[in-house]
C-alpha positions, 0 to 999 in steps of 0.5 A, spaced: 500 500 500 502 506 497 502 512 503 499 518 500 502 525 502 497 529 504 499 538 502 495 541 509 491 546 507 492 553 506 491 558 513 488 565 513 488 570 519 483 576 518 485 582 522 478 588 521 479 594 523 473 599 522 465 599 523 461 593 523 459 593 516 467 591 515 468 586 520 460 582 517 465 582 510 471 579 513 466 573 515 462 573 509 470 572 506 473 568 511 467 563 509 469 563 501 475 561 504 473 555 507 469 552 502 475 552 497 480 549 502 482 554 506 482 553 514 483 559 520 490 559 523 490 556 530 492 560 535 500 562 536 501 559 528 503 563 523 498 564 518 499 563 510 495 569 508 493 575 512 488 579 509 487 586 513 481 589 512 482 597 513 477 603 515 479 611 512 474 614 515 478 619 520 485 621 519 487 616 526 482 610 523 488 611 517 494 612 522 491 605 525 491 602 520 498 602 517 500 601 523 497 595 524 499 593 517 507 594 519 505 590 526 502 585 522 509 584 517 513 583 522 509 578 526 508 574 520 513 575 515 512 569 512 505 570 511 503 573 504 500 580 506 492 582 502 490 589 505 483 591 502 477 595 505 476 603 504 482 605 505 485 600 500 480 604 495 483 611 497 489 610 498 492 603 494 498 606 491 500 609 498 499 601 501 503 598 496 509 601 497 510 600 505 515 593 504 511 587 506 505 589 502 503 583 496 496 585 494 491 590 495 484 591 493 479 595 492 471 596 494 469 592 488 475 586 488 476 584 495 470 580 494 473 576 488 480 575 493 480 567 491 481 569 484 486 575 485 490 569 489 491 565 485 493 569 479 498 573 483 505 574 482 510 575 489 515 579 486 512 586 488 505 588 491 499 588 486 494 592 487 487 592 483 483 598 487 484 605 486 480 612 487 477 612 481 475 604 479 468 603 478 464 601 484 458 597 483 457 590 486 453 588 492 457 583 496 452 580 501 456 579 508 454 577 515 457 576 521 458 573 528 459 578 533 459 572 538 454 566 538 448 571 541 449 577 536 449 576 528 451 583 524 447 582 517 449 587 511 443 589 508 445 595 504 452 599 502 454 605 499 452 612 499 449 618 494 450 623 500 456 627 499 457 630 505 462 635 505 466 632 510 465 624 508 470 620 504 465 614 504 461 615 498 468 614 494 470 608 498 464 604 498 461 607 491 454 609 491 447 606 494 446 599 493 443 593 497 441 587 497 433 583 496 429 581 500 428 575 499 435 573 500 435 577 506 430 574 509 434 567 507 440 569 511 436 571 516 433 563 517 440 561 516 442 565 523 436 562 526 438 555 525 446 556 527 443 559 534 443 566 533 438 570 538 439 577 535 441 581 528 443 587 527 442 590 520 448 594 517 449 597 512 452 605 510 446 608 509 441 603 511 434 607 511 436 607 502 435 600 503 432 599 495 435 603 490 438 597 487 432 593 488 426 597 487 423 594 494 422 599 500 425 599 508 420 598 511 418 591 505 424 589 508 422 590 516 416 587 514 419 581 512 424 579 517 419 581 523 416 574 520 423 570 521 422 566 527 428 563 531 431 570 532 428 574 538 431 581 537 432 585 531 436 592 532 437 598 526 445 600 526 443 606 523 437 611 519 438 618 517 434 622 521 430 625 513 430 617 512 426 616 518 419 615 517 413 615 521 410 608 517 418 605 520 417 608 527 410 606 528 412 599 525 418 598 531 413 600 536 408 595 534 413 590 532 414 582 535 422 583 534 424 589 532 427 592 539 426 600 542 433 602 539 435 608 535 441 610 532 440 617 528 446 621 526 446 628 527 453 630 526 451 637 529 446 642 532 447 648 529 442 649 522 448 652 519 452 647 521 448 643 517 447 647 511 455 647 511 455 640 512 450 638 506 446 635 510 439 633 508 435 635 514 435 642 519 435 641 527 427 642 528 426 636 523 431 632 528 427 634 535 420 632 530 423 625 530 425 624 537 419 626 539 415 621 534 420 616 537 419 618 545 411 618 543 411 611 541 417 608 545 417 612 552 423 607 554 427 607 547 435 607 547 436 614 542 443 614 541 446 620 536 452 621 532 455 628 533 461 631 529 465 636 533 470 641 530 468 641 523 471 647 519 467 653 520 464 651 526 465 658 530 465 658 539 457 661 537 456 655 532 458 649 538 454 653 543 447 652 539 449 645 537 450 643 545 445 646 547 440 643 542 443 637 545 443 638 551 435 639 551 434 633 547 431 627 551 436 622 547 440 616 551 447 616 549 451 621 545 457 618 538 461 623 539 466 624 533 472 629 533 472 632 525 478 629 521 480 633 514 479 628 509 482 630 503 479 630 496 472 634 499 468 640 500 470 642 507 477 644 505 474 649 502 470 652 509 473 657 514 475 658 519 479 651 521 478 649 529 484 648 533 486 642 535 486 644 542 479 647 541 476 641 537 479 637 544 476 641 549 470 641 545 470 634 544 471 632 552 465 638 553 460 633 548 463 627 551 461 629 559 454 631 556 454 623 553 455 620 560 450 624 563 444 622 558 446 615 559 447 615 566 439 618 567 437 613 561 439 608 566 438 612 572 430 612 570 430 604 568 432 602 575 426 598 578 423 595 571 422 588 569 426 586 563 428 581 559 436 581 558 439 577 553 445 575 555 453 574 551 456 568 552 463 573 555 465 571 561 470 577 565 471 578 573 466 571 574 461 576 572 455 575 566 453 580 562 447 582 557 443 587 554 435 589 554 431 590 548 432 598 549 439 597 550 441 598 557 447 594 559 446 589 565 451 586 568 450 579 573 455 573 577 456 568 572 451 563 571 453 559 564 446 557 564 444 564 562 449 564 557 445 566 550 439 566 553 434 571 554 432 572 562 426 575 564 428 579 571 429 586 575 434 591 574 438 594 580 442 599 580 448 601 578 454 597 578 461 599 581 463 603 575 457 606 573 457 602 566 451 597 568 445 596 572 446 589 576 441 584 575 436 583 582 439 576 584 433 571 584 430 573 577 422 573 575 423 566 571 426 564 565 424 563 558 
């Protein structure tokens, strides 16, 4: 009998960086990976392939990025070195010259990464990306957060040009994916044992350009998916929010009290210079539509602070309005310049002294928001779905409305939604303690 050499299969390492959306595609490859041979490296080995998936948004995000690809080389130095993401679109030549590098691809290649490692050559890096190569194709993604919480990628690019964004040239224009696929993925979380779904995407609320369908078709359909308890809306522009799709959340079986609106500033001249397709009083409108229907929903707020143009007087406005709205937490964003857009052009510029100081001032005001939200939960029943981390013997989970919960360690609870009492709050405030004897399990 002959004794057959077996070739051990090609490793990969994904390392992400950015938002959700990046982090669903890079599980959304990884899978193409393994369905040709290709298996996850282990623990402390050096992987054949590292595939890093980049994020442009903000000068730091970038410095982030490169770093983590030097680190990255010199880690695994054998290992053959991909980039791709948003930054791999904007800034490919850049990437391929840092040693180590052997391929980058852009927005519309990175899903075609079999393809390009098969045919790609060693001797310098390669590189299929760049600021103007179409962008057109919609990849489906979804992501295991960890064995509770699912990312699913519904929507991906956007026709917004704000002044102070890349993104539009880095993920190209709106597309999405249909529903019935959508639906189909979502089947497929349930059966894996998946509990809660967050929808992604970059500008969600345009979810149908591609397809002819509409968001609140696609809510609709997927509030019909049984198996999974629990859907969250990552982010709606605020002119996108309608209050068809608020009344729906209300009424919905799954669909959970959780909104995530950018606002990106409080000053109407802000966002006129902003390009910005609402005015402040159109915001307030919506968190009061959303209060009036859901008293106990979790409001979080994108805010932008130190943009070009933003006078002491224009900053004072936007905290103020912020101050009086009755939100739960602010996303609080120090303003980047990004070359290649309109905010170049607009005076004056924040110092960097000034745009820190402001940034702390929103900050303070975010944690006071929260600790209330919070605050006004105490005593209430709930129903906590709780994550199979374990940290310092404790467990910890989150409510439909989002108020993270925190309880000694019971590994029945693990993946499980527990009806029980809220407490107060914990040792360093960022939680409120589960009462010890809960109402009953589910």
């Amino acid at each position: 009998m002959t004794n057959q050499v077996t070739t051990p299969s090609p490793t990969y390492l994904f390392y992400t960086l950015g938002c959700k959306l990046n982090f669903a595609e890079s599980a959304g490859l990884g899978k193409k990976m393994q369905q040709v041979g290709y298996q996850p490296v282990k623990a402390g080995r050096e992987p054949d392939i590292c595939v890093i998936n980049t994020c442009a948004v903000t000068g730091t995000a970038e410095q982030k990025c490169r770093q983590n690809i030097h680190r990255l080389i010199r880690k695994y130095p054998k290992a053959f070195v991909v980039v791709i993401g948003c930054y791999a679109q904007l800034r490919a030549a850049e990437l391929a010259a840092i040693p180590g590098v052997d391929l980058v691809l852009g927005t519309d290649e990175k899903m075609d990464i079999l393809q390009y490692l098969r045919s790609s050559k060693l001797e310098k890096a390669e590189v299929f990306s760049g600021p103007n190569s179409g962008i057109h194709r919609f990849f489906p993604a979804c992501a295991r957060g960890d064995r509770t919480r699912y990312f699913l990628k519904v929507q991906d690019g956007c026709d917004y040009f704000c002044t102070y964004c890349t993104i539009p040239f880095a993920r190209g224009r709106s597309r999405n994916i249909g529903i019935e696929e959508a639906v189909r993925q979502a089947h497929e979380v349930a059966a894996e044992g998946g509990r809660e779904i967050v929808l992604t995407g970059v500008n969600i609320g345009d979810f149908g350009k591609s397809s002819g369908e509409k968001l609140i078709d696609l809510l609709r359909a997927l509030d019909g998916v049984e198996g999974i308890e629990r859907f969250r809306i990552s982010s709606l522009e605020p002119d996108l929010l309608s209050d068809e799709i608020i009344e729906f959340v209300a009424a919905s079986a799954r669909f959970v009290p959780h909104f995530h609106l950018p606002l990106q500033a409080g000053s109407n001249e802000m966002l006129r210079l902003m390009h910005r397709r609402y005015d402040r009083e159109h915001f307030a409108s919506r968190v009061a539509e959303i209060r009036q229907s859901m008293p106990g929903a979790f409001i979080g707020v994108d805010v932008i602070v130190g943009m070009r143009g933003e006078t002491q007087e224009r900053f004072e406005e936007s905290r103020s309005f912020l101050e009086s709205l009755d939100i739960s937490q602010l996303h609080v964003f120090s303003y980047s310049e990004r070359p290649g857009t309109q905010a170049l052009k607009i005076q004056p510029k924040v110092s960097s002294f000034e745009l820190k100081r402001r940034s702390e001032i929103l900050h303070s005001l975010s944690e006071t928001k929260r600790l209330k939200f919070y605050g006004e939960r105490r005593g209430e029943q709930a129903v906590v779905l709780f994550e199979k981390a374990k940290k310092n013997n404790l467990i910890h989970g989150f409510t439909e409305n989002y108020v993270r919960v925190e309880a000694p360690w019971r590994s029945d609870w693990e993946n499980r939604s527990i009806p029980l009492t809220l407490g107060d709050f914990n040792a360093d405030r960022s939680a409120l303690q589960a009462v010890p004897i809960p109402c009953g399990l589910s």
